[in-house]
C-alpha positions in Angstrom: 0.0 0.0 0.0 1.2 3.1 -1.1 2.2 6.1 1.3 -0.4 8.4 0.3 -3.2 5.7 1.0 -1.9 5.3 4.4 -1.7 9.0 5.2 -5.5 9.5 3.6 -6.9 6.4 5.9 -5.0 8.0 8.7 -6.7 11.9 8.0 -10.5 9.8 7.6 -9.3 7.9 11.1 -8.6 11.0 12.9 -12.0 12.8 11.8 -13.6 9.4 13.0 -11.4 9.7 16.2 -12.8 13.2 16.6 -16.0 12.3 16.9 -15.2 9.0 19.2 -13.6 11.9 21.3 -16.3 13.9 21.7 -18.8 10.7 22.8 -15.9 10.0 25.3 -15.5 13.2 26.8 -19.7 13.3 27.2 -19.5 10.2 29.4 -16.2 11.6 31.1 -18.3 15.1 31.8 -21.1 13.4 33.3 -18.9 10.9 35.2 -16.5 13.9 37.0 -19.9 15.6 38.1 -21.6 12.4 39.6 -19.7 9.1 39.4 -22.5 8.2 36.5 -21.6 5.8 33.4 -24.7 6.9 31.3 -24.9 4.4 28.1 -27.5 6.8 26.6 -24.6 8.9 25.1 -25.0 7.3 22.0 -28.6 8.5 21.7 -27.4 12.0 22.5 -25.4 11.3 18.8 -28.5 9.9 17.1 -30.5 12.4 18.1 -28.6 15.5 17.3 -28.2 14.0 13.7 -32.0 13.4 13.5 -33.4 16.4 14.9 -31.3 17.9 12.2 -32.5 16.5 9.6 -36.0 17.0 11.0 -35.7 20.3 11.1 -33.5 20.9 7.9 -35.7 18.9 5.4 -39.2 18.6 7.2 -39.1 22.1 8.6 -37.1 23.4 5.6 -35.1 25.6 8.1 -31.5 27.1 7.3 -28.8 24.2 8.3 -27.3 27.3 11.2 -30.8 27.3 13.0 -31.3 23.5 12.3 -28.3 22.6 14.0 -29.0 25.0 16.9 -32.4 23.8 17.3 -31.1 20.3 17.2 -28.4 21.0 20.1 -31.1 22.8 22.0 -33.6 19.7 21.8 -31.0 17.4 22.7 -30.0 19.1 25.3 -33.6 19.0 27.0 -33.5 15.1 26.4 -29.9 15.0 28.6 -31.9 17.5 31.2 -35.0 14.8 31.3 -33.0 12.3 31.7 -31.7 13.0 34.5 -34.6 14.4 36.1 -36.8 11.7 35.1 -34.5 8.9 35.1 -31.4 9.6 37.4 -33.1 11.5 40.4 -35.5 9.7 41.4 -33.1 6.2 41.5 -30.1 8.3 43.0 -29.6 6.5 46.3 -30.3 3.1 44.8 -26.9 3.0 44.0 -24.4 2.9 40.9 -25.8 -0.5 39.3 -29.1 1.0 39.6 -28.7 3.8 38.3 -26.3 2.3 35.2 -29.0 -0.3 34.5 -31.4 3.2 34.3 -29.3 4.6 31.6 -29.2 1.2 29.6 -33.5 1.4 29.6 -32.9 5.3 28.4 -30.8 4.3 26.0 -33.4 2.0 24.6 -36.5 4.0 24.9 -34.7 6.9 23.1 -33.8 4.8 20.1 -36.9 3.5 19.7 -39.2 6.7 19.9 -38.2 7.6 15.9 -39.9 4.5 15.0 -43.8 5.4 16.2 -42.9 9.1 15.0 -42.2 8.1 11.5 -45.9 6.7 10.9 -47.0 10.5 10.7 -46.8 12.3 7.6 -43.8 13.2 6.2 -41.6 11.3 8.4 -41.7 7.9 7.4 -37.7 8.4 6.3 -37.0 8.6 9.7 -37.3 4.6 10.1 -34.6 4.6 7.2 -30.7 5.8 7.1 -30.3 9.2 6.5 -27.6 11.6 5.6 -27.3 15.3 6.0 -25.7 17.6 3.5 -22.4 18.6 4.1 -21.6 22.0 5.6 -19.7 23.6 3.1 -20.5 22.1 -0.5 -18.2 25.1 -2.5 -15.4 22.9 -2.1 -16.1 19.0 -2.0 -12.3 17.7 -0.7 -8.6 19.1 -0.3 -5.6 17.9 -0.7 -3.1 16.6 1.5 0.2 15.0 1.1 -1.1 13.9 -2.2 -3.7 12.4 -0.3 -7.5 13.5 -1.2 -9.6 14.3 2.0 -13.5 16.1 2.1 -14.3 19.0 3.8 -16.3 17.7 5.6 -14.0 15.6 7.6 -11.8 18.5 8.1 -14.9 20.0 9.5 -15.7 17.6 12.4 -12.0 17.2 13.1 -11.3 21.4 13.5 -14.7 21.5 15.4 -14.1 19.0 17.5 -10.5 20.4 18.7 -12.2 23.8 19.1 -15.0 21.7 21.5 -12.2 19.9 23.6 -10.3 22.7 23.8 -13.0 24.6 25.4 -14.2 21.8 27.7 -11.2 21.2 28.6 -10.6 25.2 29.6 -14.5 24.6 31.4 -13.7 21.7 33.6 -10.6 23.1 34.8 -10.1 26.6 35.1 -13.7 27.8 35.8 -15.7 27.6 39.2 -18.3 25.8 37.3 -16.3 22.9 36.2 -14.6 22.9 39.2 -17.6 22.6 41.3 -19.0 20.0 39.1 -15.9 17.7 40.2 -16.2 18.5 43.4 -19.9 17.2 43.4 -18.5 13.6 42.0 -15.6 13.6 44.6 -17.7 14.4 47.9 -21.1 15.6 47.1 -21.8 15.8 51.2 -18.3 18.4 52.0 -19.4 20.0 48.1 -23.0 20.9 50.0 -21.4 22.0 53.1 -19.9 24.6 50.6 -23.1 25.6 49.2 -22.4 24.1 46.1 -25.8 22.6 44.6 -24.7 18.8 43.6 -28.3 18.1 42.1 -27.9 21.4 39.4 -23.7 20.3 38.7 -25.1 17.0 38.2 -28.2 18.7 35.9 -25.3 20.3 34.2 -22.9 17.6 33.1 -26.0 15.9 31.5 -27.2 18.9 29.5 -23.3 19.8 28.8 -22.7 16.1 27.6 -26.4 15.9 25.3 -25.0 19.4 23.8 -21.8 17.2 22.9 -23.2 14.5 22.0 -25.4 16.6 19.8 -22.8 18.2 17.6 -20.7 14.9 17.4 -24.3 14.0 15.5 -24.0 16.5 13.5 -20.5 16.6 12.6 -20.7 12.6 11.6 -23.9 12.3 9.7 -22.9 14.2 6.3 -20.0 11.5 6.4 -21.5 8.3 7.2 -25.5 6.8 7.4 -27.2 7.7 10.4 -30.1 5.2 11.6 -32.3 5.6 14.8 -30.6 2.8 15.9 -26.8 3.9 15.5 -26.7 4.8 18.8 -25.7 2.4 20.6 -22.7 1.5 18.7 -21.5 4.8 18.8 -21.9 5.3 22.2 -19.9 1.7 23.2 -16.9 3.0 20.9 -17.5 6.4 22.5 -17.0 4.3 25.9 -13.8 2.4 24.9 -11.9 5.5 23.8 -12.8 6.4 27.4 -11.4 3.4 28.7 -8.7 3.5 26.2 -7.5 7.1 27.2 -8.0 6.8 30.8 -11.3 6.8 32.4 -12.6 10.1 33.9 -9.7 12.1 32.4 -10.6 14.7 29.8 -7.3 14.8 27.7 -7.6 10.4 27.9 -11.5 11.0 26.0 -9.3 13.0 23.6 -6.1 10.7 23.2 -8.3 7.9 23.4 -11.2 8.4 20.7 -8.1 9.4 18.3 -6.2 5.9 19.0 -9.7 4.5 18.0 -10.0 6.0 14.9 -7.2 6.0 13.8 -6.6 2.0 14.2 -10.1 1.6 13.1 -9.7 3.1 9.7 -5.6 1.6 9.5 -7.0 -2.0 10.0 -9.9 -1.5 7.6 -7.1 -0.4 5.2 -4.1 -2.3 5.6 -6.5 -5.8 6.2 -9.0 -5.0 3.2 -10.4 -8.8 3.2 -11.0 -8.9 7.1 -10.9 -5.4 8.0 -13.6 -4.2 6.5 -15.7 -7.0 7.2 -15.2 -6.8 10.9 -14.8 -2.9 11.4 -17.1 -2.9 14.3 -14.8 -5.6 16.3 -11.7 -3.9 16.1 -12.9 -1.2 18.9 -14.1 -4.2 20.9 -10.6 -5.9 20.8 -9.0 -3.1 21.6 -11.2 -2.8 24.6 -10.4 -6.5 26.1 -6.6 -5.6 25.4 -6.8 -2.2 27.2 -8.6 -4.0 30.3 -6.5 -6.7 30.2 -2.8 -5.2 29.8 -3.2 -1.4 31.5 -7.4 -1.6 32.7 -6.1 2.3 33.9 -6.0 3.6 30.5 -3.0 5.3 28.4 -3.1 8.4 30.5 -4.6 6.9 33.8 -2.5 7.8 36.9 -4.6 6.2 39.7 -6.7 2.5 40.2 -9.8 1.6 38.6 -12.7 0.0 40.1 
């Protein structure tokens, strides 16, 4: 395989990784704020795809206000979920309130398929695509290597997301007290810190992630109201991957992903392909098994 092939599956990898990224850093978000592993973060992806769509074809709304409107709509699913879901299980315990997410995750993905008996939505129970952002120019080049736009879109957005998430979650009293609420919600009260609204926040702050990864990924590949879950479980092993509950491993680890995603669909065309959705799963067994702490994980995981 030429060099130019290898560098182009690389560039596609690293938009992919972008997005994996983003799904990580939702469940990392939520997780710093209240020790929560929601599985729903997938459907936070699906959605903000659909609702676009929705609003961009059905609505016939500009694709600026369609995407806002998505993010917005998403992010009062992540609000209602924890409201309606997480609050009222939240001294059941961890199990419980995982198990809770799994039965979100599952309701979510399956409310597209009523919906799309009314009019003019029966293409919701079908794949879908969205336009791409910019359609002036269709691909650049790089190194020889021809990559789309569009790819170069989710990968700038993304960095421009983390970058300020990162900046959030670190250096603001916000994102600070959000952490604190995770580490000891009772001392965090004692503060006057208000664990139930950090806790409120890292849902609607991961939803409005999960939103745009949607929206970034859905001009690239076929989005289906039941892509969710997938996304959300590779979203979960770059976690894992990167080390879990750090921000920069949801980052490190959602490029790895992508990146050895796309190199073994390329460099093992007659098995790679086939089997692209094992690779992340692999990788997830070899994590656990050699390093269960992650790449950048500094303490023990439970």
């Amino acid at each position: 395989m030429s060099g130019v092939l290898i560098i182009q599956f690389v560039i596609v990898g690293i938009s992919m990784g972008a997005v994996y990224a983003l799904i990580a850093l939702g469940f990392t978000t939520i997780f710093r704020a209240s020790n929560i592993v929601n599985f729903a973060q997938g459907e936070f992806v699906m959605l903000g795809g659909l609702l676009t769509n929705f609003f961009l074809l059905t609505c016939g709304f500009a694709y600026p206000l369609s995407a806002v409107l998505a993010i917005m709509g998403v992010v009062l699913v992540g609000i209602g979920l924890q409201v309606l879901v997480i609050h009222p299980i939240r001294q059941a315990g961890i199990l419980i309130m995982i198990m809770g997410t799994l039965g979100a995750s599952m309701v979510i993905s399956n409310i597209p398929v009523p919906i799309s008996f009314l009019p003019k939505l029966g293409y919701l129970r079908d794949p879908f695509v969205l336009p791409p952002i910019t359609t002036s120019i269709e691909s650049v080049a790089i190194a020889g290597a021809r990559i789309s736009t569009q790819r170069l879109w989710a990968i700038a957005a993304s960095l421009v997301l983390l970058g300020v998430l990162y900046y959030f979650s670190n250096y603001t009293r916000t994102g600070k007290a959000m952490e604190s609420s995770a580490t000891d919600p009772l001392a965090a009260q004692l503060v006057g810190i208000r664990v139930e609204r950090m806790v409120q926040y890292s849902f609607a702050i991961s939803a409005a992630v999960g939103a745009v990864g949607g929206i970034l990924i859905t001009p690239i590949f076929n989005m289906a109201f039941n892509s969710g879950a997938l996304l959300g479980l590779k979203g979960f092993v770059a976690a894992v991957l990167g080390g879990w509950g750090k921000i920069s491993g949801a980052v490190l680890g959602g490029f790895v992903l992508g990146v050895v995603e796309s190199l073994c669909v390329g460099l093992i065309p007659e098995y790679g392909s086939r089997y692209q959705q094992m690779w992340a799963f692999i990788i997830l067994i070899a994590i656990l098994y050699f390093r269960p702490k992650g790449i950048l994980g500094s303490e023990a995981v439970e």
